[in-house]
C-alpha positions, 0 to 999 in steps of 0.5 A: 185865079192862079196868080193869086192862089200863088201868091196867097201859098207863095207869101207864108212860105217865104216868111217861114223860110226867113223865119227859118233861117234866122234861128238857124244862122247863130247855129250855123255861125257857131257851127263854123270851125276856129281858124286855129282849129288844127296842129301848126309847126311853128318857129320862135325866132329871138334876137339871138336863134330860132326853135321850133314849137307845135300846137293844137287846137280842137273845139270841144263843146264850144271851149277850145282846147289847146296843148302845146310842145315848149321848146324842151319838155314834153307836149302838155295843155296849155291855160287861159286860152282866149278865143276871138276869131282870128285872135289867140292867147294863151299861157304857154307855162305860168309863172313860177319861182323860176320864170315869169309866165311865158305867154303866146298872143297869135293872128292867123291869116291866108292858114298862116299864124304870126304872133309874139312871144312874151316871158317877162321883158323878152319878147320873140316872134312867132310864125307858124304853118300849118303841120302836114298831114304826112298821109302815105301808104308804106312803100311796097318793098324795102332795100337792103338795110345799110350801117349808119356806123362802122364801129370805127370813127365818127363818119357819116355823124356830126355833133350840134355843138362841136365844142362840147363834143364828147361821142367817141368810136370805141371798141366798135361801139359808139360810147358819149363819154360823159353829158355834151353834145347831141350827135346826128348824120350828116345824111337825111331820112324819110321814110325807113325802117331803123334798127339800133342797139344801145346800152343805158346805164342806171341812172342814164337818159338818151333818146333816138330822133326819128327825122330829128323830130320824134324822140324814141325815148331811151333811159333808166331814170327812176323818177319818170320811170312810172310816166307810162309816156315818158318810160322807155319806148316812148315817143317822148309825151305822146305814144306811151309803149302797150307793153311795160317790158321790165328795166334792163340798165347795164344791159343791150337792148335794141329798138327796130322803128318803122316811120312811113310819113306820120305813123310809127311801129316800135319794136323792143327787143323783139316785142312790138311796144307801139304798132301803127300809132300816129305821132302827132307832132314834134317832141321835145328837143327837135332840131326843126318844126319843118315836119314835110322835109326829111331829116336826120337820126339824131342821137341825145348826148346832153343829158348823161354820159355813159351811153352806149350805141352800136349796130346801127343800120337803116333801110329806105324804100326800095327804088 
């Protein structure tokens, strides 16, 4: 008798669980994350370099949404984005009177991406991993801060194309005569706190890489000026400064950064503009995508000449 009272209870359950599970199974499916979902370092190789890249991905209501950091520029969402499992185009910038459109089409296999890159005839190659989270606590203490510039000649520093080089040590301050060469230390850098002082004349444009991947952006130019994300202060397209302090060109002013892994604190003139924030990824003009390895304090010299730096020092975590 109760073999079959089981049975009759047993036989309308089970056809209710896979009734059940079939109308949940294309919710699940659609519930299930882009293998592309999340921030990737990536590096375009053409026949004659390589140059890092970044990009994002986030599902928003079934669309996906991308933005992308170009070799130059600044970070900015990207069009005609098409999604197809562990397949991704898109447009990177369309094309305009300058350039035919510039193109990514991307696999991603084993949280790898590889792919190529299409700007008319040009075509490169593209490798992406995927970018570290950088999630640490600040160091307990800080050593003593140590000058990255003596006020007296170049050492310690090197210009990333010696032959346009135009940074000079002048009257104990470090002066890029006019537009050329960018300049960084030969040393590398994780975690630290900098302080630096710099001199902008109007009209003037610089910027301070942290790691020579985040650009603190230095600069009078009138034209971006009113880009709360591209004002001084800045990481350059990413973090706009809390507080609008007002143009000082032609005068020194200083900035006092602390980068523990991904999240960084600005100080201008002794006015907190960023505190706590985190940078998402590289900015414009890095030297590499290799966000897990330390790196230099690279100082933009291509832009404009007539920039000024002095006092330059950085302290590390105290061993």
């Amino acid at each position: 008798m109760w073999v079959g009272y089981t049975n009759a209870v047993m036989k309308p359950l089970c056809g209710l669980l896979v009734f059940a599970a079939a109308l949940l199974a294309p919710a699940l499916l659609r519930a299930a994350p882009s293998p592309f979902a999340g921030r990737w370092d990536i590096t375009v190789t053409t026949p004659k370099e390589s140059y890092p890249g970044w990009m994002e991905l986030v599902e928003k209501g079934g669309t996906a949404e991308v933005r992308v950091q170009p070799r130059a520029g600044s970070v900015h969402p990207v069009t005609d984005v098409k999604l197809d499992g562990a397949h991704l185009t898109l447009t990177v910038s369309p094309a305009d009177a300058k350039a035919p459109a510039l193109t990514w089409a991307l696999d991603v296999k084993d949280g790898k991406l590889s792919g190529v890159q299409h700007r008319g005839d040009a075509v490169s190659q593209l490798a992406g991993v995927r970018a570290p989270e950088l999630k640490r606590d600040p160091p307990p203490a800080w050593a003593a801060p140590e000058p990255l510039f003596d006020g007296k000649d170049l050492n310690g520093w090197e210009p990333d194309n010696p032959s346009g080089n135009q940074w000079v040590a002048r009257d104990g301050v470090l002066l890029n005569v006019k537009k050329g060469a960018n300049l960084k230390t030969t040393r590398k850098f994780d975690d630290f706190k900098l302080h630096i002082e710099f001199n902008c004349p109007e009209g003037g444009n610089s910027g301070v890489y942290l790691r020579g991947r985040y650009e603190v952006q230095v600069e009078y130019e009138p034209l971006s000026f009113n880009d709360e994300f591209h004002r001084v202060g800045s990481i350059y397209g990413f973090i706009a400064p809390a507080a609008n302090l007002p143009r000082r060109p032609g005068t020194w002013e200083n900035f006092d950064v602390t980068l523990v892994g991904r999240i960084v604190t600005v100080v201008r003139n002794g006015v907190t503009t960023i505190d706590h924030q985190e940078i998402p990824g590289i900015t414009g003009g890095a030297l590499d995508s290799n966000e897990a390895e330390p790196g230099p304090i690279y100082i933009q010299g291509d832009h404009t000449g007539g920039m000024i730096y002095r006092n330059i020092a950085i302290a590390q975590p105290r061993r």
